[in-house]
N, C-alpha and C positions, 0 to 999 in steps of 0.2 A: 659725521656731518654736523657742523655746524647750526644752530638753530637760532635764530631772532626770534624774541617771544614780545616786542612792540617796540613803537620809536618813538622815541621824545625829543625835544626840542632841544640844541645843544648853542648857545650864545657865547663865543671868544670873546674875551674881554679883548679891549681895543684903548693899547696904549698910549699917551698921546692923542688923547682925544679933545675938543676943546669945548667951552658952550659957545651961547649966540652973541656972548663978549668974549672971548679968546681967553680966558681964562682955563686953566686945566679941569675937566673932569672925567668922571667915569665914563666912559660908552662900552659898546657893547657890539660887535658883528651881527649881522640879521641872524636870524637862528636857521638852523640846517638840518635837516633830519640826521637822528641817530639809532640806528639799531642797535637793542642789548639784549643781552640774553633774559636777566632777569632784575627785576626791580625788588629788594627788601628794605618792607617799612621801616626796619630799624624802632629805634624807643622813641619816646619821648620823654619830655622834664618840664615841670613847672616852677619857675623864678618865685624865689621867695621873700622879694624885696616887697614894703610896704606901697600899698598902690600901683604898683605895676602888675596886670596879669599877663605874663606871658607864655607862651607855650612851645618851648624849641624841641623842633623832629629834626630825628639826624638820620636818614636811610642810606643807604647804598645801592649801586647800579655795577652791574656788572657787563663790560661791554667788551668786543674784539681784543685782540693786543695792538693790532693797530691804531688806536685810538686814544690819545695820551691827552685828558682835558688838564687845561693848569686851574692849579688853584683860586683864580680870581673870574671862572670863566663860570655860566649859571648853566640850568637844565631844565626844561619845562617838563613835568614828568605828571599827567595825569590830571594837565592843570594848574598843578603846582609848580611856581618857582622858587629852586633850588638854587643855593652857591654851595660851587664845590668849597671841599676841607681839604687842606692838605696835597698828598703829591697822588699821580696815578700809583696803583702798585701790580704787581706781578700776580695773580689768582691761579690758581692751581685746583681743577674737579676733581672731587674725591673720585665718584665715581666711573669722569667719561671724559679721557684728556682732551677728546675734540673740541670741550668746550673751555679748554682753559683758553685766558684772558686776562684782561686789568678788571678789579677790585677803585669805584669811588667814591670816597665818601661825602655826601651831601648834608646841607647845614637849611635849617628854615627857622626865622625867629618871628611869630605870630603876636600881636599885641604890644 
């Protein structure tokens, strides 16, 4: 059996989007609930350019195989928003294959 251990916020990037001059920019689909199995905080790093403090966390979410976020799409996850990295990928439980799924990795740049 399958187990959701919380849901966060999941927002499709939305291409083709324009502002309130027709101009192109970013938007974003209303956000949708997403069940995962588990959230890891992953690290973090601090930039070492002069006068900038910043603080980038990278976590991962681990959700359904159903569930394939693209990389330009975000994740409210405990509050926090996240943009994903990269592509979904394939996760494999060590110990309990009903919970294999996709593996994604998330980007947050603080400061």
């Amino acid at each position: 059996m399958r187990r959701i251990s919380e849901t966060v916020g999941w927002e499709r990037f939305e291409a083709g989007a324009t502002d309130s001059h027709g101009n192109p920019a970013e938007g974003w689909l209303p956000s949708v609930p997403l069940g995962i199995y588990a959230f890891n905080p992953g690290g973090t790093e601090e930039t070492l350019f002069p006068g900038h403090e910043r603080v980038i966390s990278t976590p991962t979410i681990y959700v359904p195989s159903d569930k394939i976020l693209s990389p330009q799409d975000r994740v409210n996850v405990r509050g926090e928003l996240y943009e994903v990295q990269g592509v979904t990928r394939d996760f494999r439980h060590p110990f309990n294959s009903s919970m294999n799924g996709c593996s994604v990795d998330l980007k947050r740049v603080e400061g």
